[in-house]
VMD Tcl script that draws the C-alpha trace (Angstrom):
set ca {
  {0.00 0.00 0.00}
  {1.40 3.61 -1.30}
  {1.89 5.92 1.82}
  {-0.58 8.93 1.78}
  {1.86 12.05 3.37}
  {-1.16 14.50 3.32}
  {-3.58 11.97 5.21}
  {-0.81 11.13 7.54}
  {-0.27 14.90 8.37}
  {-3.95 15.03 8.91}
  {-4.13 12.85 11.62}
  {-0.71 14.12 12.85}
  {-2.54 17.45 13.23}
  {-5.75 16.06 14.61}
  {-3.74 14.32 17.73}
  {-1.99 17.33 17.98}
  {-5.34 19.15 18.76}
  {-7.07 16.51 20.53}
  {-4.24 16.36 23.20}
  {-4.31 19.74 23.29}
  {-7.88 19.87 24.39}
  {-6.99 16.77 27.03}
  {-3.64 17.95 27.82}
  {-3.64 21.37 27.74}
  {-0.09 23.75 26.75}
  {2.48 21.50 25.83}
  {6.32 21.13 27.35}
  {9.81 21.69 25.62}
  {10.62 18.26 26.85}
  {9.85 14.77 25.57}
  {10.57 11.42 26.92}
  {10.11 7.88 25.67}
  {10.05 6.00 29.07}
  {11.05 2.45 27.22}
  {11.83 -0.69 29.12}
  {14.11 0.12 32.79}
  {12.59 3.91 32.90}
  {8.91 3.06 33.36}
  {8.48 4.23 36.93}
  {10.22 7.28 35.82}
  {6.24 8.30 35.61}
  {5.66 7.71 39.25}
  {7.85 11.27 39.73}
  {5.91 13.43 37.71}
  {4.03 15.71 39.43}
  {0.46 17.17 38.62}
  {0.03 14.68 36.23}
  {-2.29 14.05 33.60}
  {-2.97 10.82 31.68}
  {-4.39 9.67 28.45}
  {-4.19 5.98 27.47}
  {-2.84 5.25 24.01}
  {-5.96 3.79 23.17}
  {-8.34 6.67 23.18}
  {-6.18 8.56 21.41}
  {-7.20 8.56 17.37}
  {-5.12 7.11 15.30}
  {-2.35 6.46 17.64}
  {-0.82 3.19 17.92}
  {-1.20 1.00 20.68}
  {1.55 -0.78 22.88}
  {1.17 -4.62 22.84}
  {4.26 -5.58 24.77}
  {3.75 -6.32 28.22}
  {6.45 -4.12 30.08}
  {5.11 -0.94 28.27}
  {2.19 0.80 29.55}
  {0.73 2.48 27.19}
  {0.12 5.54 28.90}
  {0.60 9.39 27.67}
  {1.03 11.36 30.70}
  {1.55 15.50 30.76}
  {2.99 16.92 34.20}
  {6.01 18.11 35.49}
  {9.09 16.59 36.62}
  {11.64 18.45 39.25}
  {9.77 21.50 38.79}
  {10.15 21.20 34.88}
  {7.28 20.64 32.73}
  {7.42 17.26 30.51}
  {5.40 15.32 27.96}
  {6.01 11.59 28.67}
  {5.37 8.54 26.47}
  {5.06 5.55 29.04}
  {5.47 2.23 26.62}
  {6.60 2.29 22.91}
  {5.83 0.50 19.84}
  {8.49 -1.73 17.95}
  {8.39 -3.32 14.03}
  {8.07 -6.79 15.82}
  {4.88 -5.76 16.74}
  {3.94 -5.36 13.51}
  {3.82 -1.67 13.05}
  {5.52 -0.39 9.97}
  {8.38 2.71 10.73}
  {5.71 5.80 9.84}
  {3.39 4.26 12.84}
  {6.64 3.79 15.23}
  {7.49 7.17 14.95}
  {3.63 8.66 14.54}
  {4.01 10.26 18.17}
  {7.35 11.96 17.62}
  {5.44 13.71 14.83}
  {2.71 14.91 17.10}
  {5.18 15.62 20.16}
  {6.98 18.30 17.58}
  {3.58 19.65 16.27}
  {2.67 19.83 19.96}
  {5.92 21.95 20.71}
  {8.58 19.86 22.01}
  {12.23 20.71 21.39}
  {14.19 17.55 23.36}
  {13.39 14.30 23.18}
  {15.09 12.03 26.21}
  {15.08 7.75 25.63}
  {15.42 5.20 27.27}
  {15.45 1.43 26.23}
  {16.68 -1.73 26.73}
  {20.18 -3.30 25.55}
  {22.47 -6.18 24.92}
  {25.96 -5.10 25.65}
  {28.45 -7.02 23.28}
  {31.79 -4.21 24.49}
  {33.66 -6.69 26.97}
  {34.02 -3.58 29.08}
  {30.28 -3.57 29.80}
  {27.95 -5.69 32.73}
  {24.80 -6.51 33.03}
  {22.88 -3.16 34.62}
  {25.49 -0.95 33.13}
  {23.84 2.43 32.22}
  {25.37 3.30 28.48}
  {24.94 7.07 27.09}
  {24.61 6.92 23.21}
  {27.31 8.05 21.41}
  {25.84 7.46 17.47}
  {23.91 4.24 16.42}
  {24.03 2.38 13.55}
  {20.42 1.32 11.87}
  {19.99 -2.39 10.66}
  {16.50 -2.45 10.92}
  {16.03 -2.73 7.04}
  {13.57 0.26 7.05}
  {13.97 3.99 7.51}
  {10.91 6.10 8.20}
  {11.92 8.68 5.76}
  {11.48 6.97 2.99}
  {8.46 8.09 0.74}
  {7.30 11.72 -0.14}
  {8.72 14.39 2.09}
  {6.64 17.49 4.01}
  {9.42 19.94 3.81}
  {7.32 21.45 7.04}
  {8.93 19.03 9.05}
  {12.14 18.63 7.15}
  {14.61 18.21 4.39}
  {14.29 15.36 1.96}
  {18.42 14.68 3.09}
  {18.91 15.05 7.03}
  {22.15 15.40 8.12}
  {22.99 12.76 10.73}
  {26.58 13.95 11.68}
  {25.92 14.09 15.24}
  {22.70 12.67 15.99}
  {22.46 12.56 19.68}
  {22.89 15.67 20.93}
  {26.78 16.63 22.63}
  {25.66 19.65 24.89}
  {22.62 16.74 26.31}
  {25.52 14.50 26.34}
  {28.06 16.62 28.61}
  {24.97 17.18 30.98}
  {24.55 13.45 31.50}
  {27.59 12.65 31.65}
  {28.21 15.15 34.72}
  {24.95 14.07 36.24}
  {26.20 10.51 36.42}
  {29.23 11.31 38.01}
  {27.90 13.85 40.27}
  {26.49 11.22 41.39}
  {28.20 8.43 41.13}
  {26.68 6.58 38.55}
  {28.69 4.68 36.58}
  {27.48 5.24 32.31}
  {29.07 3.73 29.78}
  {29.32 5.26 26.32}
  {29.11 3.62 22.61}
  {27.16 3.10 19.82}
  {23.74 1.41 19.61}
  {22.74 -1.11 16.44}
  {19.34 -1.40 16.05}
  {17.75 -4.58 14.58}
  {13.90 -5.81 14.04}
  {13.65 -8.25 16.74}
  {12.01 -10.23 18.24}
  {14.71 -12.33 18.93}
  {17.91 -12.63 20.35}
  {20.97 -12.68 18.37}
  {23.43 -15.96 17.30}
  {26.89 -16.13 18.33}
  {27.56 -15.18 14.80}
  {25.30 -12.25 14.78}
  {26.78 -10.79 17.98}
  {30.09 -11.58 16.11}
  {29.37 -9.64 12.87}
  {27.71 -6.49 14.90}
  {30.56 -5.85 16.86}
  {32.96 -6.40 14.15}
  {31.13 -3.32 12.42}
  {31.24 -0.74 15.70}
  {28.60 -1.54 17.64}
  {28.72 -1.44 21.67}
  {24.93 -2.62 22.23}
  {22.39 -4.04 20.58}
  {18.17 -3.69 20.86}
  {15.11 -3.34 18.57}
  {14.01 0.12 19.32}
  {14.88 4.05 19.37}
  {16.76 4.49 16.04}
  {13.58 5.14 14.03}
  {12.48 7.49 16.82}
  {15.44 9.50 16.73}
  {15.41 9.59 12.25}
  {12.22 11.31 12.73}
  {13.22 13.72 15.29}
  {16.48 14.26 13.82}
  {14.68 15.31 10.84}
  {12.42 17.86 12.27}
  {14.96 19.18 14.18}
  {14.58 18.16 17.60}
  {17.73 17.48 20.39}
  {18.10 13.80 21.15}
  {19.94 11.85 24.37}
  {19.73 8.50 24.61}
  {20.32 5.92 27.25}
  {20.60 1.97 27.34}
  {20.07 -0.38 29.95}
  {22.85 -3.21 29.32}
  {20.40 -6.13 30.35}
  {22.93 -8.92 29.04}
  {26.01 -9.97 28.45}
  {26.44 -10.73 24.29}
  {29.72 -12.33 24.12}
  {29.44 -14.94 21.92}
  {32.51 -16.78 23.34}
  {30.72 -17.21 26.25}
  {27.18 -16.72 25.58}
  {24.43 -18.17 27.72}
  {20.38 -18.58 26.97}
  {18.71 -15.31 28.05}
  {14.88 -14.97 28.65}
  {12.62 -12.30 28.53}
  {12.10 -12.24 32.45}
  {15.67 -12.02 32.48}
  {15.69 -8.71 30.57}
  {13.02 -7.29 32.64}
  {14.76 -8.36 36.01}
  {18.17 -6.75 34.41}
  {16.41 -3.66 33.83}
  {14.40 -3.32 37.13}
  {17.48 -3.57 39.06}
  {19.02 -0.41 36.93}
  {15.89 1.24 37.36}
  {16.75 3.56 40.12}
  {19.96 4.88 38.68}
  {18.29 5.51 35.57}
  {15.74 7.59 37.04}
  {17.59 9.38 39.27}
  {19.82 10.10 36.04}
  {17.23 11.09 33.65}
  {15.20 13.19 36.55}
  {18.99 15.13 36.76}
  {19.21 15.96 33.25}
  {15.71 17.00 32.78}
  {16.12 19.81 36.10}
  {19.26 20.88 34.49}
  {18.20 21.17 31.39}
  {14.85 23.23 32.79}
  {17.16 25.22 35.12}
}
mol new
graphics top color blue
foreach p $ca { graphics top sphere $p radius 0.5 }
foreach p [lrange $ca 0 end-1] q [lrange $ca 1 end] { graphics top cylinder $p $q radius 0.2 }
display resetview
């Protein structure tokens, strides 16, 4: 099926205006709250909550671990626009659906847009729980939502990715951590279609190419805001060891258990970064 731009900026502008009506003025500030940064949410104050589902034409979580939840508050004093759960191509969505709520955060005003997801680390530097900052990424999804006609409102046809995740966000994270003692990690996230794991092979060939971690999320997210000119950060949680040489069978409880346990240092991290940045 051809992709219709002008319908999709239709309903781009018609969530836009509904959560504006639910919502009220937007923030500057955006987060994806993806797996270990959930309960993020249970620190933002005055809040205000739509589901995903009674929100037209957005797309609904189906994984487990994500809430489906957009909530509108304020967190350390700073007002925020917060995604609670995330939608994936193993789902089923196609890349223009993944990113369909980047699109209305931007049309709704926001400037930053702060991530969070889940990671296998393959650097033999980095443990399971490790916090790593995003340094670049590398997209192996086999689908970029770009592609098609471009709305030169949002962007140019030809983005320039040079430094996608933002360096000034970067510096303020990085100080955060260590203000605090937090130990973060920094490389370069490959991004793959999931659902499952990776072979011995796989891990193999992605960290022959550059790559520090690996997960099924945030790259298309980041295209889209990228290309409308929005500030990215980006943090893993390293829920698993990838090193092929002595890889062992990982399960999905597992991951979750990984990332519950990093939970509280990425909160207190990502709480940090959003007061400095509103300060």
């Amino acid at each position: 099926m051809s992709f219709d731009l002008d319908t999709y900026r239709r309903q781009v502008d018609d969530v836009a205006s509904f959560l504006r009506d639910e919502l009220g003025d937007a923030a500057r500030i955006g987060l994806i709250l993806g797996t270990g940064l959930g309960k993020l949410a249970e620190e933002i104050q005055d809040v205000q909550t739509v589901m995903y589902d009674a929100i037209p034409h957005f797309p609904v979580s189906t994984v487990e671990s994500h809430h489906g939840r957009l909530l509108r508050g304020t967190l350390g004093g700073v007002p925020v626009l917060a995604m609670q759960g995330r939608f994936h191509l193993y789902e089923g969505y196609d890349a223009k659906q993944i990113t369909f709520p980047v699109r209305v955060m931007h049309a709704l005003g926001i400037e930053t847009l702060l991530i969070s997801n889940a990671a296998g680390g393959m650097n033999p530097l980095f443990r399971r729980g490790d916090l790593m900052l995003l340094t670049d990424h590398i997209n192996l999804q086999g689908v970029n939502p770009l592609t098609g006609p471009n709305h030169d409102g949002w962007g140019p046809r030809f983005p320039d990715m040079s430094e996608v995740y933002d360096a000034d966000l970067r510096q303020i994270a990085e100080q955060a951590a260590l203000d605090r003692a937090i130990r973060l990690q920094q490389g370069v996230y490959v991004a793959v279609e999931g659902p499952n794991l990776e072979t011995r092979a796989e891990y193999r060939f992605l960290r022959l190419i550059g790559a520090d971690a690996v997960g099924m999320s945030t790259v298309p997210e980041v295209i889209v805001a990228r290309h409308m000119g929005m500030r990215c950060l980006a943090i893993s949680v390293i829920t698993d060891e990838c090193f092929p040489d002595a890889l062992e069978p990982v399960s999905i409880e597992d991951v979750l258990a990984a990332a519950g346990e990093a939970e509280p240092k990425l909160t207190v991290l990502m709480r940090a970064v959003v007061e400095q940045m509103g300060g």
